[in-house]
C-alpha positions in Angstrom: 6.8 20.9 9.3 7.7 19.1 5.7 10.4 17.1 7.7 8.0 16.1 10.0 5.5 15.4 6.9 8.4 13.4 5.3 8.8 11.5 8.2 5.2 10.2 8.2 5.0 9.9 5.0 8.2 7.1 4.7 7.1 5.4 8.1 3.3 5.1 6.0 4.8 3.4 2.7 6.8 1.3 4.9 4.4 -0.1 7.1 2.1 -0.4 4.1 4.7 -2.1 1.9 5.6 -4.5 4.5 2.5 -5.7 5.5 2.1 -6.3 1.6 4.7 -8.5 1.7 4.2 -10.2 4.8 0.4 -11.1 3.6 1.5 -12.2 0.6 4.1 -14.5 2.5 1.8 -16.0 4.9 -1.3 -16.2 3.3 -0.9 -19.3 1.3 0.6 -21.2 3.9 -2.5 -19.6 5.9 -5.2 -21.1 3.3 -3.4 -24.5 3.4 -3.0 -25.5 7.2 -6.2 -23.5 8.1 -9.1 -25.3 7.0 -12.0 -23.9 8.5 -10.1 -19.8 7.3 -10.9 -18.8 10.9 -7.6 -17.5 12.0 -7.2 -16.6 8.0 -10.1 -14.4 8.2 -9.5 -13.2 11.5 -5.9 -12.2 10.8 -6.8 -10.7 6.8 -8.8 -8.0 8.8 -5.4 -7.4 11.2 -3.4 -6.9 8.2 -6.4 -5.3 6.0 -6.3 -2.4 9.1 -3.1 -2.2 9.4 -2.4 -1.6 5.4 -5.4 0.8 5.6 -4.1 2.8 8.4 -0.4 3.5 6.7 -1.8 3.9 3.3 -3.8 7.1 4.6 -1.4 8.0 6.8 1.0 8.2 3.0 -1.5 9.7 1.4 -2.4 12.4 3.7 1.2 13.4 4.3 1.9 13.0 1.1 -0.4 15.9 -0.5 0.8 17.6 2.7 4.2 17.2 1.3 2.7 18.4 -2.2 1.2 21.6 -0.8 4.3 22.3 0.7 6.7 22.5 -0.6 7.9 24.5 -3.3 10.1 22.8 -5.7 9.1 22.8 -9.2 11.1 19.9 -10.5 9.5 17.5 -7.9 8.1 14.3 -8.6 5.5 14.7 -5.9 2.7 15.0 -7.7 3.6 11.9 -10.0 4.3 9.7 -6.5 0.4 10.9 -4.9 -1.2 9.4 -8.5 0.5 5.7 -8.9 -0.1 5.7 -4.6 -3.8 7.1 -5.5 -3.7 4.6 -8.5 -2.6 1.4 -5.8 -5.0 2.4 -3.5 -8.1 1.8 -6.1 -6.0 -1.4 -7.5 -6.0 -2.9 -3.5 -9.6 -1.6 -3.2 -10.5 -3.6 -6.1 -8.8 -6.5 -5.0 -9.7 -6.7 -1.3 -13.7 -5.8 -1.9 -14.1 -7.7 -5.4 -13.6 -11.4 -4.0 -15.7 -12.9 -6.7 -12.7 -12.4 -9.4 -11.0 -14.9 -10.7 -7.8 -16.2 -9.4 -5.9 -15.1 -12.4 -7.1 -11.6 -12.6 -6.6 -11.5 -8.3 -3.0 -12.8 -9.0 -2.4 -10.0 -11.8 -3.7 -7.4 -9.4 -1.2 -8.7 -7.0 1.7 -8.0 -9.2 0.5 -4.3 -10.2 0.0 -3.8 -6.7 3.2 -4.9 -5.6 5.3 -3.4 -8.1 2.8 0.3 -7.6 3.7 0.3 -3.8 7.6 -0.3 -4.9 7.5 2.6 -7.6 5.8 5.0 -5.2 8.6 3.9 -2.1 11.5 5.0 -5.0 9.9 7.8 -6.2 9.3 8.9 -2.8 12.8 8.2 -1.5 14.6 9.9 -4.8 12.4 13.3 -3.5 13.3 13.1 0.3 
């Protein structure tokens, strides 16, 4: 059962992580040669479900993981609250379009560098 918890857990952050990255990637050159944001829109709601649907999937099998098992020296706990932590810093960011480009572009880095600290922390307990 915790391998198979593991398991979903890793394929969750990855999935999540790279569509992250791949939004991040695309979506300039999106804004720039898509003037009317149709196809912007339309694939920001592809890449919103997708990132949705692997971030629970983490979270779920990560406090699975947490209830599990039975190491005491585990960072577990530590990787749920910066993943719990990036999910309210993407909420914010993906529901509170009226912020300004400087504080969207600073919630960018924190989220980026949240998901990587929560892939490493996972990967060190695996």
């Amino acid at each position: 059962m915790e391998n198979i918890l593991k398991f979903s857990h890793m394929l969750g952050l990855s999935i999540w992580l790279g569509s992250m990255v791949m939004w991040a990637m695309f979506a300039p050159k999106l804004y720039k040669i898509d003037p009317t944001k149709n196809t912007t829109n339309t694939l920001r709601k592809t890449f919103s479900t997708l990132s949705w649907s692997s971030y629970s999937l983490s979270l779920l099998s990560g406090l699975g993981i947490f209830l599990v098992i039975d190491n005491n020296m585990s960072t577990w706990g530590t990787e749920l609250l910066v993943l719990i932590f990036a999910g309210i810093v993407i909420g914010l960011h993906s529901f509170a379009s009226k912020l300004s480009s400087a504080l969207r572009g600073m919630l960018n880095g924190v989220m980026l560098i949240s998901a990587l600290v929560v892939v490493y922390l996972a990967t060190i307990n695996i």
